[in-house]
SEVO-208442 format. One record per residue: residue number from 0; residue in one letter; z, y, x of N, C-alpha, C in turn. Coordinates in pm, whole numbers, plus 50000, padded with zeros to 5 digits. Example, Ala and Ser with C-alpha at 12.3 -4.5 7.8 and 13.67 -1.06 7.14 Angstrom:
  resi  resn    nc3    nc2    nc1   cac3   cac2   cac1    cc3    cc2    cc1
     0     A  50780  49431  51319  50780  49550  51230  50780  49670  51320
     1     S  50708  49775  51285  50714  49894  51367  50787  50003  51290
This chain:
  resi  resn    nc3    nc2    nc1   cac3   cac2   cac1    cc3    cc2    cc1
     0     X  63364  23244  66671  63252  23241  66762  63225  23101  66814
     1     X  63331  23023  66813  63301  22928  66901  63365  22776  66758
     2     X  63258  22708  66711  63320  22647  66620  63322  22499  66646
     3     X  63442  22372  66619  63465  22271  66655  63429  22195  66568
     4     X  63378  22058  66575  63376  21938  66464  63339  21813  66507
     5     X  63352  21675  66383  63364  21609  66463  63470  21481  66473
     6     X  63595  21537  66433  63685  21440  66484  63706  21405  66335
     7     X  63815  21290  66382  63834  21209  66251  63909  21062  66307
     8     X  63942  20976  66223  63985  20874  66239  63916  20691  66318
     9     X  63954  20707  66386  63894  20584  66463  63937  20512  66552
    10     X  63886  20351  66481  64017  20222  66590  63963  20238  66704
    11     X  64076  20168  66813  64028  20176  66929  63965  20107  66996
    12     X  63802  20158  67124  63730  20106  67130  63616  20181  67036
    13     X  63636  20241  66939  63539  20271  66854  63479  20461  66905
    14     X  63395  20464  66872  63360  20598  66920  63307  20751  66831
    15     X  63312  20895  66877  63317  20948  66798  63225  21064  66896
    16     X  63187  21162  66799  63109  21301  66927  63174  21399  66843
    17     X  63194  21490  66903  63261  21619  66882  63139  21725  66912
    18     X  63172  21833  66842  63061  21912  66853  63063  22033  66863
    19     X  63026  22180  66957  63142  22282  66955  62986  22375  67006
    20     X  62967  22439  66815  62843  22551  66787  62937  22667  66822
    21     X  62809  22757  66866  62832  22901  66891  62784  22932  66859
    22     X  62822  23121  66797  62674  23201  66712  62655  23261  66798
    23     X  62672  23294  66874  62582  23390  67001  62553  23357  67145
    24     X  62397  23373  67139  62343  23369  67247  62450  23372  67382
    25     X  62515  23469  67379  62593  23477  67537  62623  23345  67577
    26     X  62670  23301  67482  62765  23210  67538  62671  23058  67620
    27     X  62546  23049  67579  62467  22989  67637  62493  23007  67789
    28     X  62501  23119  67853  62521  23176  67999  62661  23118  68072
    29     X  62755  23092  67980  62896  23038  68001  62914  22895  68053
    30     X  63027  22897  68106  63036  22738  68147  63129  22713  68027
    31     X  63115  22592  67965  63234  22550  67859  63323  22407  67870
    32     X  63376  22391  67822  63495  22275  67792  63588  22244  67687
    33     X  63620  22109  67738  63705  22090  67600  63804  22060  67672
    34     X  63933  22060  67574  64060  22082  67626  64122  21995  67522
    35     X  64235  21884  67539  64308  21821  67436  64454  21859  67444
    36     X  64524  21839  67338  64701  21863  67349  64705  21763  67232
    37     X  64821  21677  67260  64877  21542  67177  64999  21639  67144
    38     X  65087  21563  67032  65225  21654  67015  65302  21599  67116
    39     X  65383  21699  67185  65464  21703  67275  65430  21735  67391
    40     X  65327  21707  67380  65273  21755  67567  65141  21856  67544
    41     X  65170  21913  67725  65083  22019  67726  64892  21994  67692
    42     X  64871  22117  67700  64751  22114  67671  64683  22082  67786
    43     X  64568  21980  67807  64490  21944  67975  64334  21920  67941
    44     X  64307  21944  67989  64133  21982  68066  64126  21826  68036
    45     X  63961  21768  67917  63930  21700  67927  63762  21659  67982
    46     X  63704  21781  67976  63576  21731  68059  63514  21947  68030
    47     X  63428  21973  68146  63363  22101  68176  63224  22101  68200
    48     X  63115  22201  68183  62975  22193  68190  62924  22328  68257
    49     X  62860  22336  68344  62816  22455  68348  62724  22465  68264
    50     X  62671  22689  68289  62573  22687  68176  62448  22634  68152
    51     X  62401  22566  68272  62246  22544  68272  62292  22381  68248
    52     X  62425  22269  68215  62419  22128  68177  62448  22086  68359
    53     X  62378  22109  68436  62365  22056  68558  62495  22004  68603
    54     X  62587  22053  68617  62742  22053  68702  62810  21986  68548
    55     X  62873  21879  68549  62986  21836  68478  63117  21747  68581
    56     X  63195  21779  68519  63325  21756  68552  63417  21650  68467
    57     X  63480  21585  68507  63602  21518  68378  63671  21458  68454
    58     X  63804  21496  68343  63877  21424  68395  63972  21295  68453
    59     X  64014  21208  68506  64043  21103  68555  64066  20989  68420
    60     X  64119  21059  68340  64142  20943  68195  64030  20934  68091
    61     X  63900  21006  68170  63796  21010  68018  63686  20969  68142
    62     X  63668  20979  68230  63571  20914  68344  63538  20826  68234
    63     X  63401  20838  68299  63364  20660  68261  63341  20617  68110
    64     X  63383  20723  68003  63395  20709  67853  63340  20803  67814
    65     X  63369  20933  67822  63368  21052  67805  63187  21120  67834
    66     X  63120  21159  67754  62992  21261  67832  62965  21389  67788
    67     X  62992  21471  67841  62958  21596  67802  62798  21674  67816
    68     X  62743  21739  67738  62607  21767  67717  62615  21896  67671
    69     X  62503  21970  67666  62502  22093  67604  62338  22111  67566
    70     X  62293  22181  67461  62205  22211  67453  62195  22366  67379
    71     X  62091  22464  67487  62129  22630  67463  62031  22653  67406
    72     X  61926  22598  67350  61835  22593  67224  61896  22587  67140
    73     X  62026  22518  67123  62057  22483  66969  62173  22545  66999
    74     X  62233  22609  67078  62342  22661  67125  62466  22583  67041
    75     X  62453  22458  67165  62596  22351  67101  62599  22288  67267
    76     X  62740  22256  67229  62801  22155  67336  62877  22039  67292
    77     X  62864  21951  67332  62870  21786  67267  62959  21682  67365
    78     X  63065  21672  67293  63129  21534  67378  63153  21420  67310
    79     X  63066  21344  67353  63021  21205  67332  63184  21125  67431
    80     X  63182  21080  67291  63368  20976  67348  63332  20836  67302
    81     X  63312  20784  67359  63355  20604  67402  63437  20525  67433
    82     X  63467  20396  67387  63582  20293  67398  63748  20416  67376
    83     X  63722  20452  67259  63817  20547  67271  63967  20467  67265
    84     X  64081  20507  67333  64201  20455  67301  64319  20541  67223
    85     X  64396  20464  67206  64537  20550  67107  64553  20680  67228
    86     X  64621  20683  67286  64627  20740  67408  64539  20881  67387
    87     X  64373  20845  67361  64283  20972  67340  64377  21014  67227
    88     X  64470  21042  67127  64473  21088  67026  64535  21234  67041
    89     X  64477  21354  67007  64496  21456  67027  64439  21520  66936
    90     X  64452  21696  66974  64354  21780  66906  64287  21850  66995
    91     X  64137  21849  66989  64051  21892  67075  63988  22024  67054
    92     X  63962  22106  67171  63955  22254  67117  63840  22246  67263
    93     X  63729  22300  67212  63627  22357  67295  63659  22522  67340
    94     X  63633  22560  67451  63643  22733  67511  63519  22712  67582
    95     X  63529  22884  67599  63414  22925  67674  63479  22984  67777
    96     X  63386  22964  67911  63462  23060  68011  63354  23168  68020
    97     X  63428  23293  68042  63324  23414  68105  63223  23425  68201
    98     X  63210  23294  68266  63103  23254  68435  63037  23150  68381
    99     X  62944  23109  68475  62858  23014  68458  62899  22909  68514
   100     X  62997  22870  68578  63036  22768  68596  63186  22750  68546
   101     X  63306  22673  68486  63369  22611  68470  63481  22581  68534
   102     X  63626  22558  68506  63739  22577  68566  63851  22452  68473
   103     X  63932  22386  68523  64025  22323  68484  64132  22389  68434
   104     X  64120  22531  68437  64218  22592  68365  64260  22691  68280
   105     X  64307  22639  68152  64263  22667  68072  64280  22857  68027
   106     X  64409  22878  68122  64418  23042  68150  64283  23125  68155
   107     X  64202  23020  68218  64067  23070  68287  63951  23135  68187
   108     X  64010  23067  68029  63866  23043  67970  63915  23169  67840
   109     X  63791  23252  67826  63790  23392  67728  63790  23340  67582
   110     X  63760  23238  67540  63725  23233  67433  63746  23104  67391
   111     X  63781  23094  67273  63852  22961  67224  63794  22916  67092
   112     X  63778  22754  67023  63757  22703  66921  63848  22686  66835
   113     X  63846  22686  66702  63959  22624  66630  63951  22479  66691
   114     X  64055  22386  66663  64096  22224  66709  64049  22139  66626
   115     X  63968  22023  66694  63926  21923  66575  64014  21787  66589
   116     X  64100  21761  66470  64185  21632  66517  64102  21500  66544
   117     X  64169  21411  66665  64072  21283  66680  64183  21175  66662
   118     X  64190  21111  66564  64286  21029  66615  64219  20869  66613
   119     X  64295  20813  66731  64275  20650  66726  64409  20584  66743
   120     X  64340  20426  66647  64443  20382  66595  64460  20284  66659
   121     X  64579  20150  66681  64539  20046  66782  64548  19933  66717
């Protein structure tokens, strides 16, 4: 339902967009997010949208780099990553939450993407 793409290999500083289609309408109504996990460590909240785009969120290490967008015409949600560093290197997984607005956690969210790997190199 909820499909990821997008990632791939890139030095750092260099930039990439991730892209996370849905086939059904509902999910337009949803607040969504993306979520990263590197190996070894947990999985953490990297940026959230409500459903109407208005309300975004991110978090403290993607501020400033990071933009999240959505568009429910084309029913996609888009994170635009900039000056990316080694550090960003993870696997990124878009969810949907059941509300229209958005939550840092990831317990919170009904519905999940397969993971798109991003890695940067230094």
């Amino acid at each position: 339902q909820l499909q990821a793409s997008g990632g791939g290999l890139v030095q750092a500083g260099g930039s990439l967009r991730l892209s996370c289609a849905h086939s059904e309408r509902l999910f337009s109504s949803y607040g969504m997010a993306w979520f990263r996990q590197a190996p070894g460590k947990e999985r953490e909240f990297v940026a959230g949208i409500s459903w109407s785009g208005v309300n975004t969120f991110y978090a403290d290490s993607v501020k400033g780099r990071f933009t999240l967008s959505r568009d429910n015409a084309k029913n996609t949600v888009d994170l635009q990553m900039n000056s990316l560093k080694p550090e960003d290197t993870a696997v990124y997984c878009c969810a949907a939450d059941g509300h229209r607005s958005f939550t840092v956690v990831a317990a919170s969210y009904d519905y999940w993407g397969q993971g798109t790997q991003v890695t940067v190199s230094s």
